[in-house]
C-alpha positions in Angstrom: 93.1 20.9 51.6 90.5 19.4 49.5 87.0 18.2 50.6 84.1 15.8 49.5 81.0 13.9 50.1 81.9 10.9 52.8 81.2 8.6 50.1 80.5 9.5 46.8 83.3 9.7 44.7 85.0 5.7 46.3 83.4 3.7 43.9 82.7 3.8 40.3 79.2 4.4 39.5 77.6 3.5 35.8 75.7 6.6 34.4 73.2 5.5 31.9 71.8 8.3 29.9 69.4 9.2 27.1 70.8 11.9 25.1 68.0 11.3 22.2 71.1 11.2 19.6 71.0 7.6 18.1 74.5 5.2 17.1 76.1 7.0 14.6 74.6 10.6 14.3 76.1 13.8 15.2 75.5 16.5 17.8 74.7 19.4 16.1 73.3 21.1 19.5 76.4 24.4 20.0 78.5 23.6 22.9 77.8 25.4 26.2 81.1 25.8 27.2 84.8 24.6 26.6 85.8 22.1 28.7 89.5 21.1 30.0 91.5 18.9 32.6 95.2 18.9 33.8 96.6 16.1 35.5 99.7 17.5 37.7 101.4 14.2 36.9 101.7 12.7 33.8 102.1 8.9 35.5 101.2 8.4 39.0 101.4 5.1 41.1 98.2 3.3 42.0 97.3 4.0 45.7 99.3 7.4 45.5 97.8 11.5 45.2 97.4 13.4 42.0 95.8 17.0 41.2 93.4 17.7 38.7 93.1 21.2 37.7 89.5 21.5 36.1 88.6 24.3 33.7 85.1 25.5 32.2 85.2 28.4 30.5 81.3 29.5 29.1 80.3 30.3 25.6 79.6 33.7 24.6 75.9 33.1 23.8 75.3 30.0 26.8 72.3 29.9 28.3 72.0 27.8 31.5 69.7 26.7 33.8 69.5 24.4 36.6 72.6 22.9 38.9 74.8 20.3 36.6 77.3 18.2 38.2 80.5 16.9 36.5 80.9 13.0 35.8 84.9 12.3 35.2 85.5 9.0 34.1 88.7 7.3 34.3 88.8 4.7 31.6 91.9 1.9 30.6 92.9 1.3 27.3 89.7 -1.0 26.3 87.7 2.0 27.2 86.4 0.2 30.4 85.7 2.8 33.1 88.0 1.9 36.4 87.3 5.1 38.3 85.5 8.4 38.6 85.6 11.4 40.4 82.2 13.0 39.7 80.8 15.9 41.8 79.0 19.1 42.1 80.9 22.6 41.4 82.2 24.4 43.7 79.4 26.2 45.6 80.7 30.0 44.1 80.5 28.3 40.7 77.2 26.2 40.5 76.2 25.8 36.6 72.8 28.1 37.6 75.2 31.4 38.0 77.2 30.7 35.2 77.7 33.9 33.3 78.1 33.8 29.0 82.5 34.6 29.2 83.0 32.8 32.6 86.0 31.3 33.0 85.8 28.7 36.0 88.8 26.9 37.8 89.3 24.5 40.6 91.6 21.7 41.7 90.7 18.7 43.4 93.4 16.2 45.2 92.5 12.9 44.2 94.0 9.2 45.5 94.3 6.5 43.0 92.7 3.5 43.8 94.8 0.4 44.0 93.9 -0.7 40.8 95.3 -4.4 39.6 95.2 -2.8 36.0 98.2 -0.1 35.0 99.4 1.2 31.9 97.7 4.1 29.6 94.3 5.4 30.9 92.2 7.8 29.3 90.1 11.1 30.9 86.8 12.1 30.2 84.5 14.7 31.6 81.0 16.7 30.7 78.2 17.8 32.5 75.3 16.0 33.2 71.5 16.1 35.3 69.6 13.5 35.7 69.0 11.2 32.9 70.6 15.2 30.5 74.4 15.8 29.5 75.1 19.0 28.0 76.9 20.0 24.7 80.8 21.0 25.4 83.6 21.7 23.3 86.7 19.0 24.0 90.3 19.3 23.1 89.5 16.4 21.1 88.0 17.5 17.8 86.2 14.3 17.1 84.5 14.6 20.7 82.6 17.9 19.8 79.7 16.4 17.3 79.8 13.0 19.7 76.5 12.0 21.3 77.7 10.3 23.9 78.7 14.3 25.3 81.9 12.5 26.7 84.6 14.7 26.2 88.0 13.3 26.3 90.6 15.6 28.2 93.6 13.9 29.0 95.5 10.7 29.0 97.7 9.5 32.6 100.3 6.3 33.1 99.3 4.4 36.0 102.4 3.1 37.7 102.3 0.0 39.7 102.1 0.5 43.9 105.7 -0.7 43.8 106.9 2.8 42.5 105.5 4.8 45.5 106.6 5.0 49.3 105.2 1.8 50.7 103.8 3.0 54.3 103.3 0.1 57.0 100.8 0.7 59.2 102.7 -0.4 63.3 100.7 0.5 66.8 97.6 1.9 67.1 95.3 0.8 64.5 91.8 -0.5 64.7 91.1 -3.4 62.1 90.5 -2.4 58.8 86.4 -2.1 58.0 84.6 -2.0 54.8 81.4 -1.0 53.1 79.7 -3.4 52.0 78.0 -1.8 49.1 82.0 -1.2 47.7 84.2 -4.0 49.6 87.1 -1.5 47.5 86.2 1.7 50.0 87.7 0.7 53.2 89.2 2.7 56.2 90.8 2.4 59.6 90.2 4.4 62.8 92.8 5.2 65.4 93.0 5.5 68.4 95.0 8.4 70.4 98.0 7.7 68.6 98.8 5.7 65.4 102.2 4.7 64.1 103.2 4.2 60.7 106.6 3.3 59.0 108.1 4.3 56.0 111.4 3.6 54.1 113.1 7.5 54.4 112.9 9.3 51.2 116.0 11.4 52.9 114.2 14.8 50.7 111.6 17.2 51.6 108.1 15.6 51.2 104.8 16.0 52.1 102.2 13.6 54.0 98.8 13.4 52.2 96.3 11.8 54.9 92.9 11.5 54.1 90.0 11.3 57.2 87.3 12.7 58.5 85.9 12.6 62.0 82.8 13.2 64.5 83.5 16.9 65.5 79.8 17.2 66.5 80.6 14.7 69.8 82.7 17.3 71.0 81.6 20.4 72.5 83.5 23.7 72.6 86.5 23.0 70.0 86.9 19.8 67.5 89.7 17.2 67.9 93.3 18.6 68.0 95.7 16.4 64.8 99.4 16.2 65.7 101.7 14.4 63.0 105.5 13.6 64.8 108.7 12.2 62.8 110.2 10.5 65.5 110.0 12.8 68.2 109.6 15.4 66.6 106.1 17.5 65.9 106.0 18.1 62.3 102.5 19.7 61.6 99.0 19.1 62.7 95.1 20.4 61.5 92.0 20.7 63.3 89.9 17.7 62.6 86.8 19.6 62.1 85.2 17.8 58.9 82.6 15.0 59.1 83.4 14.5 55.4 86.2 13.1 53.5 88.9 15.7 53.8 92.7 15.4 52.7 95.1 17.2 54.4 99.2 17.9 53.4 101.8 18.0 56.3 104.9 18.9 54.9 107.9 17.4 56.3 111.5 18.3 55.9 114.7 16.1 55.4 115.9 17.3 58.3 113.1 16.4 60.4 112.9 13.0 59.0 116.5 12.3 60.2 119.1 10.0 58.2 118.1 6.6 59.4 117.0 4.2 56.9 113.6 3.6 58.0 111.0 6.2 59.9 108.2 6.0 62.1 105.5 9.2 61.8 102.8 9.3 64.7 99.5 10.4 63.8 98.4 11.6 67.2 94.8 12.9 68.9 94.5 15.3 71.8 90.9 13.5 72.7 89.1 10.7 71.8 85.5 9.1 71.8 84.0 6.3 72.6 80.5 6.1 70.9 79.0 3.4 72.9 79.1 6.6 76.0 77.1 9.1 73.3 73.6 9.4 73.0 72.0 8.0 69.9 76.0 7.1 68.6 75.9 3.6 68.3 77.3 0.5 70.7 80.8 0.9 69.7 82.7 0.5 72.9 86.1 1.3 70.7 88.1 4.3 71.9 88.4 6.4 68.5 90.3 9.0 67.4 89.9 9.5 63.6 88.7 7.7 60.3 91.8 7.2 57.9 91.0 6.4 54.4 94.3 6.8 52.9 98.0 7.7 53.9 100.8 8.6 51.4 104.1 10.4 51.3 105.4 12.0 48.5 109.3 13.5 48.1 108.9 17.2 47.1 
């Protein structure tokens, strides 16, 4: 289960930065740490899950202060920037504890946006603070004297949609909504029970649905998550984050049956209705939870 900010990491954000390093000179400043990314898929569909497995390990004589987060910048073959998933460290691992030998490691599930663009994209990643990226050492060798302190990491295939499980979304559903900062970052509540269709991958596979939800308009224990193939309860999960959260429900071939098609039911023990909850709004809508994004993957 991975976790993040509700919405910082939907839309790409521009980082302009003064690194007091003009066009064409070198970084000569020694590299704070070594920096590396591995994608668990070497080509992924648009609109489907990936894991990047993030790695820092700390130079022998680094010497740190402050919190730095970590810009990742998805780029196309031009070099235009489609996607990122910047964010902070993991709270255990915050730049300010950082120790000179360190090694730190962390994965974070990702979904791919459903990018128009697919073919070759390039990854790159540093460290930055403010208007302040640090030195690094890439597994690129020209990266390391570059002062843009981009560090390129690794290179993924973006597949069109076509080549994932296409998942129709059937009864209970709430219109699709939108921010309208990023018209790209939408979502779709439920109500007590949502139904979806799939075409049956007939293999083990796992359900990646991303949500969060309002556990703080419940008292005693948060909303109760039940996923059924067919009739059948497959898995479920406490729907106790008010932040982006991405949960995996593996399902078995077995459970999935041998029909062609199959319907999995996303279902709530309780709902809400805001417009009955103090200071919650006029939404007279019964909810269950937020759904960002839905995928099934054969295993």
């Amino acid at each position: 289960m991975t976790s993040s900010s509700r919405f910082a990491w939907f839309a790409p954000v521009a980082l302009a930065l003064s690194l007091g390093a003009g066009c064409g000179k070198t970084d000569s400043a020694p590299p704070v740490a070594s920096v590396s990314l591995t994608p668990s898929k070497a080509s992924v569909a648009v609109g489907s899950t990936i894991d990047l497995a993030y790695r820092f390990q700390v130079a022998p004589d680094a010497k740190l202060s402050g919190d730095y987060r970590v810009f990742v910048h998805l780029n196309r073959e031009d070099g235009t920037m489609i996607w990122n998933d910047d964010h902070a460290l993991p709270a255990d691992a915050r730049t300010s504890t950082w120790k000179p030998g360190q090694v730190i490691e962390y994965t974070r599930t990702r979904f791919i946006p459903l990018f128009s663009y697919v073919g070759p994209a390039t990854i790159e990643m540093g460290l930055f603070k403010d208007d302040e990226r640090l030195p690094l050492s890439g597994p690129e060798a020209a990266d390391r004297e570059s002062p843009a302190r981009s560090y390129k990491v690794a290179t993924i295939e973006l597949l069109p949609r076509s080549q994932s499980i296409q998942i129709i979304r059937l009864s209970g559903w709430y219109l699709p909504e939108f921010n309208a900062a990023d018209p790209a970052f939408e979502w779709q509540w439920t109500e007590k029970a949502a139904t979806v269709s799939l075409q049956n991958p007939k293999h083990d596979s796992t359900l990646f649905l991303e949500y969060d939800s309002r556990p703080d308009f419940f008292s005693g224990q948060p909303q109760q998550v039940s996923v059924f193939a067919g009739n059948v309860r497959v898995g479920g999960f406490v729907a106790a984050s008010k932040d982006a959260t991405i949960e995996r429900i593996p399902i078995t071939a077995d459970q999935l049956g041998t029909a062609e098609m199959v319907q999995l039911r996303i279902e709530v023990d309780r709902t809400f209705v805001p417009a009955k909850i103090p200071n919650a709004g006029v939404d007279i809508r019964e909810l269950g939870i937020r759904v960002f994004h839905l995928h099934v993957e054969p295993r």
